[in-house]
C-alpha distance (Angstrom), angle and dihedral (degrees) to the residues before:
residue distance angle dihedral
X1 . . .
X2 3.96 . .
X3 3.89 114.8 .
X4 3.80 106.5 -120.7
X5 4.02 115.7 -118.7
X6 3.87 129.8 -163.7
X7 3.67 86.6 -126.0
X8 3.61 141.9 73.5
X9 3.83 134.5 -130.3
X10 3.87 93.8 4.5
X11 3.69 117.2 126.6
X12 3.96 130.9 -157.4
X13 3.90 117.1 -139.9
X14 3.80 115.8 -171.8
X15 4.20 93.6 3.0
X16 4.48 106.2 -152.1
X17 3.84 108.7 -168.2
X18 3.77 121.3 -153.9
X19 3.61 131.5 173.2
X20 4.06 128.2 -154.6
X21 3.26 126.4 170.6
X22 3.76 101.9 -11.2
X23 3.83 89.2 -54.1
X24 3.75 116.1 108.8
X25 4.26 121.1 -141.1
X26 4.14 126.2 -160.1
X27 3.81 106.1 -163.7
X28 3.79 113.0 -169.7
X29 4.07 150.7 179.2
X30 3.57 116.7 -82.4
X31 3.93 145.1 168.0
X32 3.80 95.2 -123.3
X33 3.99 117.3 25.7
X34 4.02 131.6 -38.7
X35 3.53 111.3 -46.0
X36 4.25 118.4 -153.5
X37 3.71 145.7 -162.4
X38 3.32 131.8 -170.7
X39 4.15 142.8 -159.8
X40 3.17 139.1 -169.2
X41 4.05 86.0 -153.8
X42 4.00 126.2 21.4
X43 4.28 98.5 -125.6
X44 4.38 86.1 39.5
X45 3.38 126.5 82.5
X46 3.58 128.1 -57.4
X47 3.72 119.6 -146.2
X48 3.60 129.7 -137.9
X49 4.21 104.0 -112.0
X50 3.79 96.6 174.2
X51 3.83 132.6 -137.4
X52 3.60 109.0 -18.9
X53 3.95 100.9 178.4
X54 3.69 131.6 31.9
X55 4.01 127.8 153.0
X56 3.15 126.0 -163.0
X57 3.48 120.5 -91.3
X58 3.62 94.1 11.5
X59 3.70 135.4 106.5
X60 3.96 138.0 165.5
X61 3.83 103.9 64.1
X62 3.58 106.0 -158.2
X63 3.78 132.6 -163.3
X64 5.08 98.1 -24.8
X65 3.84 113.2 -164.1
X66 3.64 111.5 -168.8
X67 4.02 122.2 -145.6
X68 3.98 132.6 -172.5
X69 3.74 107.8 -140.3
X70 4.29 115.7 -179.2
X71 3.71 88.9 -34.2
X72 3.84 104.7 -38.3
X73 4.04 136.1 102.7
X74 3.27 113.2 -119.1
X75 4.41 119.2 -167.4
X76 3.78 122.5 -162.2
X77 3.75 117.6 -164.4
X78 3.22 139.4 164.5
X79 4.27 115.8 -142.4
X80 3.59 146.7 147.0
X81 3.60 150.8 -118.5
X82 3.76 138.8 -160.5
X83 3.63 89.8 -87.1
X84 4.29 103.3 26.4
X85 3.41 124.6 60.8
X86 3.67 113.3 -143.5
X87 4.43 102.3 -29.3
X88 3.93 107.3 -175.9
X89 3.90 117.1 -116.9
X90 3.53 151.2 -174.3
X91 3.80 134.5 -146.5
X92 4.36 130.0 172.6
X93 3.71 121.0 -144.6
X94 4.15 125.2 169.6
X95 3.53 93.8 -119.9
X96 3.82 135.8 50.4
X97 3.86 84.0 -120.9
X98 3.91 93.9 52.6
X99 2.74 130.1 177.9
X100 4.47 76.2 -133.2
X101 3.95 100.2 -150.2
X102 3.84 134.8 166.9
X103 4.20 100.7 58.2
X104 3.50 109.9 -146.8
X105 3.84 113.2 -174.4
X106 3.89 120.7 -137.0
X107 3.56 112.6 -167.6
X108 3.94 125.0 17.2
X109 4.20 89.1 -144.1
X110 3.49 128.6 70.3
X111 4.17 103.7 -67.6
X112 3.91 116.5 167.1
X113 3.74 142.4 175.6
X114 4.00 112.5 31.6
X115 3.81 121.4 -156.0
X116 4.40 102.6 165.9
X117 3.64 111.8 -169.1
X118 3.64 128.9 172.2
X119 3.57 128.0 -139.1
X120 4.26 128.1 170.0
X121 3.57 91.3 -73.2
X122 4.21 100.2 49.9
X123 3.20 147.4 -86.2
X124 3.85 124.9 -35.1
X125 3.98 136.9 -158.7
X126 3.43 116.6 -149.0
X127 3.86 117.5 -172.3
X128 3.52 142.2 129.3
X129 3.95 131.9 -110.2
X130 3.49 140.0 160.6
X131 4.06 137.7 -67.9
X132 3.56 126.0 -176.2
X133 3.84 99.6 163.4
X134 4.02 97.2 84.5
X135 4.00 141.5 61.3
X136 3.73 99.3 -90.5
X137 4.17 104.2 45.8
X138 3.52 120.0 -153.8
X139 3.91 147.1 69.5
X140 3.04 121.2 -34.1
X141 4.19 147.6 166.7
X142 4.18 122.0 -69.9
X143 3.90 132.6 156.2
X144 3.56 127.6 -155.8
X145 4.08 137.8 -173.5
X146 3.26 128.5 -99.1
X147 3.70 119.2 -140.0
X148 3.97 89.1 -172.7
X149 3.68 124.4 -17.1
X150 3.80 90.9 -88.7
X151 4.01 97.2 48.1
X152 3.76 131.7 76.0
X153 3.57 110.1 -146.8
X154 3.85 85.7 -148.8
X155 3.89 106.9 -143.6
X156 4.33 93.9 104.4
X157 4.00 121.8 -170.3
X158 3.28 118.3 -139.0
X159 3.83 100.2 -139.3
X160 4.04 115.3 161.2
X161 3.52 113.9 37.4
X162 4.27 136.0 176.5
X163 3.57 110.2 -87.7
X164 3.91 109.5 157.2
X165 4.06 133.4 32.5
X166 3.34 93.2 -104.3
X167 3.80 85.7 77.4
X168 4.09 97.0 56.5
X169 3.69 109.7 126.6
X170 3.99 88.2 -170.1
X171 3.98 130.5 -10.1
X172 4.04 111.9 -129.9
X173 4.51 87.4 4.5
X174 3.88 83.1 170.6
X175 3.72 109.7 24.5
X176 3.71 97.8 -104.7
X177 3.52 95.1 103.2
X178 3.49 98.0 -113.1
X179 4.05 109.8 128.7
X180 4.21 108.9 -134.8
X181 3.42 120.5 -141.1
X182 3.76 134.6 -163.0
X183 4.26 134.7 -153.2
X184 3.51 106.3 173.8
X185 3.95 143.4 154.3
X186 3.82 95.9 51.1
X187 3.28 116.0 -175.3
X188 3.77 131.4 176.0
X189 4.02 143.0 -159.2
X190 3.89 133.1 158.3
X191 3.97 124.9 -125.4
X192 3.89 119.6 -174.4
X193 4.35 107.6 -51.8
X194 3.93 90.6 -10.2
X195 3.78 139.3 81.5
X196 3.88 123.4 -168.0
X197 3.12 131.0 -160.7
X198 4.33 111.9 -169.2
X199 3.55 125.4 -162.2
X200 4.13 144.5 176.9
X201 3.56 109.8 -123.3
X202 3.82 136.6 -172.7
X203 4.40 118.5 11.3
X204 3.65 125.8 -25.9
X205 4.18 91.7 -143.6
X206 4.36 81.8 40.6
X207 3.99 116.2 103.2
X208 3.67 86.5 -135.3
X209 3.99 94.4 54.6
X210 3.94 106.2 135.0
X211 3.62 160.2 162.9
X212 3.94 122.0 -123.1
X213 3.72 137.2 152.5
X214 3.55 141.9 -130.4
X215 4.17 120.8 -149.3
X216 3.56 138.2 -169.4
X217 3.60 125.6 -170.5
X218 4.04 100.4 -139.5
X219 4.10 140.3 119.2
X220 4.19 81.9 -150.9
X221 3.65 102.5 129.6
X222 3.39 96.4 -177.6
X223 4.50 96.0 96.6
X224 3.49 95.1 -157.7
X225 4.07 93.3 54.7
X226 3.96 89.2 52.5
X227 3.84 112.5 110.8
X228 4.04 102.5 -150.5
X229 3.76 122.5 -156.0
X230 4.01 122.6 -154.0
X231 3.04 112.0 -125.8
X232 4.30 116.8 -131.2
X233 3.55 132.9 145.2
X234 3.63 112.5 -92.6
X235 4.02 83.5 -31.2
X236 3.69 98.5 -45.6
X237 3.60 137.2 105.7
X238 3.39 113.0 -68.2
X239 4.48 110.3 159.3
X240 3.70 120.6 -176.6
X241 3.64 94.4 -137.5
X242 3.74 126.1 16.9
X243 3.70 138.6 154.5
X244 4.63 114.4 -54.2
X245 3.37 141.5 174.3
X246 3.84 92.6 -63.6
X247 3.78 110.1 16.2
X248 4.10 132.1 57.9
X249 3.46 131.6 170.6
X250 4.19 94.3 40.3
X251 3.65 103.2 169.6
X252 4.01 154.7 115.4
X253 3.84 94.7 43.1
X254 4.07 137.9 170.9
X255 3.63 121.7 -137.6
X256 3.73 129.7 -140.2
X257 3.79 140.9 -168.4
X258 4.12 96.9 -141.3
X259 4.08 112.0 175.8
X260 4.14 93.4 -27.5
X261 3.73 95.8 -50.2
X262 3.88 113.6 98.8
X263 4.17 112.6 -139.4
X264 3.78 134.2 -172.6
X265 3.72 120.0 -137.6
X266 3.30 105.7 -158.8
X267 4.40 147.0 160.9
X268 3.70 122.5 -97.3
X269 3.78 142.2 142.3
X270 3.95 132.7 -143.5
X271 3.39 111.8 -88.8
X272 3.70 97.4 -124.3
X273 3.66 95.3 19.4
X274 3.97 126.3 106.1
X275 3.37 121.9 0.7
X276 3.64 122.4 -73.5
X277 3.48 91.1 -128.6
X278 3.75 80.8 65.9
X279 3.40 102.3 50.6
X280 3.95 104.6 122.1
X281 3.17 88.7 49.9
X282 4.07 99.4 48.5
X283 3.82 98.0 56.6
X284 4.06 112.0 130.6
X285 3.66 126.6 -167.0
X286 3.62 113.1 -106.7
X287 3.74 144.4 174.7
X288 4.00 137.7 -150.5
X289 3.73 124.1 159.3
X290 4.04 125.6 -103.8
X291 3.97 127.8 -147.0
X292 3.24 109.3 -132.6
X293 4.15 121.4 -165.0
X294 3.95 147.2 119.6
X295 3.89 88.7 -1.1
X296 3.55 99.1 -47.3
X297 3.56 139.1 120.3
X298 3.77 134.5 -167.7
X299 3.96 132.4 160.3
X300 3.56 130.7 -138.0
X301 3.65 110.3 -138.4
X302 4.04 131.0 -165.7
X303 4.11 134.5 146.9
X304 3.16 94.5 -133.2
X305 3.59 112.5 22.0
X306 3.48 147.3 25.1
């Protein structure tokens, strides 16, 4: 079901939900800086807040997750330059709004969709960048430490990785026959003996663009020590959320635990909507429930409901 907005003709690539102090916050791609939304209740209205983030010199704000850390905001965004394609960084503000100031930049490589959680032993980055030293090429899944919320500890994991066609972003990208493939958008969360970590995988204009799940039955809190299993069925593909008769392009999601009942927000477009040729720029905000037990995930999915 599409979240309902107070404005019209705006779209909401890459949708991160956070909730402070009984107020809820969408943070979402955009040309020009961090746009937000806010709510006062997840299936009400969500206002229009504006750009809350832009640096100077910087423009195509991909994928923000927002964190509150001892009191302060903290935004992490990946974005560009003339001369860097798409650098993860982090900026603080006082308010969930920001203004988010003070850019530091994490990773001088290609580094993508945040989600920072903390568990008992820190704070953790998880985000996705590139590997071209393997079999299957492409983006995939890593976490890192956080000394502080503005410093990278710098030793990464590499934790979900391609491992079936379904996850090809584009066969021969580069002319060197080598297909690339892309899991993205990874975000994580921890219910009773299990921690997931979900994920978009493969092309969002690809009939095989998805959401699936890894899980790990574990009380480690230490992220980077976690040994995460994709989950299939009996080694095939098996996605949580994939194209149906009146969605495509369901992907790169954030998950949230709204009055006992855990939801994704997530991107998709009409299936015969706008144009394809359109499609990054058609992706709306929407919201479906997920059942969540014994290391398994599934999602309840309507058009009108949820």
């Amino acid at each position: 079901m599409k979240l309902k907005f107070d404005v019209v003709g705006k779209h909401q690539p890459d949708p991160y939900i956070f909730e402070d102090v009984g107020r809820l916050y969408l943070y979402v791609t955009a040309p020009r800086g961090v746009e937000a939304y806010s709510a006062d209740d997840l299936f009400g209205v969500w206002h229009f807040e504006g750009i809350v983030a832009s640096f100077d010199g910087r423009y195509e704000y991909w994928a923000p997750s927002v964190t509150k850390i001892e009191g302060r905001y903290y935004l992490y965004v990946s974005c560009s330059t003339d001369d860097e394609f798409q650098f993860m960084h982090a900026a603080v503000a006082d308010s969930p709004l920001g203004p988010f100031t003070n850019p530091t930049c994490f990773y001088k490589r290609f580094s993508i969709d945040s989600h920072v959680v903390e568990t008992e032993k820190g704070l953790f980055l998880w985000y996705a960048e590139d590997n071209t030293d393997c079999d299957r090429i492409g983006t995939r899944i890593y976490v890192d430490k956080l000394i502080d919320p503005l410093t990278p500890a710098g030793h990464p994991r590499e934790m979900i990785v391609p491992t079936m066609d379904e996850e090809i972003f584009k066969r021969n990208r580069f002319g060197d026959d080598r297909d690339w493939h892309t899991i993205e958008g990874a975000f994580w969360f921890r219910e009773g003996e299990w921690q997931y970590v979900m994920y978009s995988g493969g092309c969002f204009d690809n009939e095989s663009y998805h959401i699936g799940y890894a899980a790990a039955r574990s009380d480690e809190t230490d992220l980077t020590k976690v040994y995460f299993v994709k989950h299939t069925k009996d080694g095939a593909f098996d996605p949580v959320m994939i194209k149906n008769e009146f969605e495509e392009g369901s992907g790169h999601h954030s998950v949230i635990k709204y009055k006992g009942q855990y939801y994704a927000i997530y991107h998709g477009r009409d299936l015969g909507g706008e144009a394809r040729e359109a499609f990054a720029e058609a992706r709306t905000a929407r919201v479906c429930k997920l059942h969540v037990k014994d290391g398994v995930i599934t999602a309840e999915r309507y058009p009108d409901h949820v």
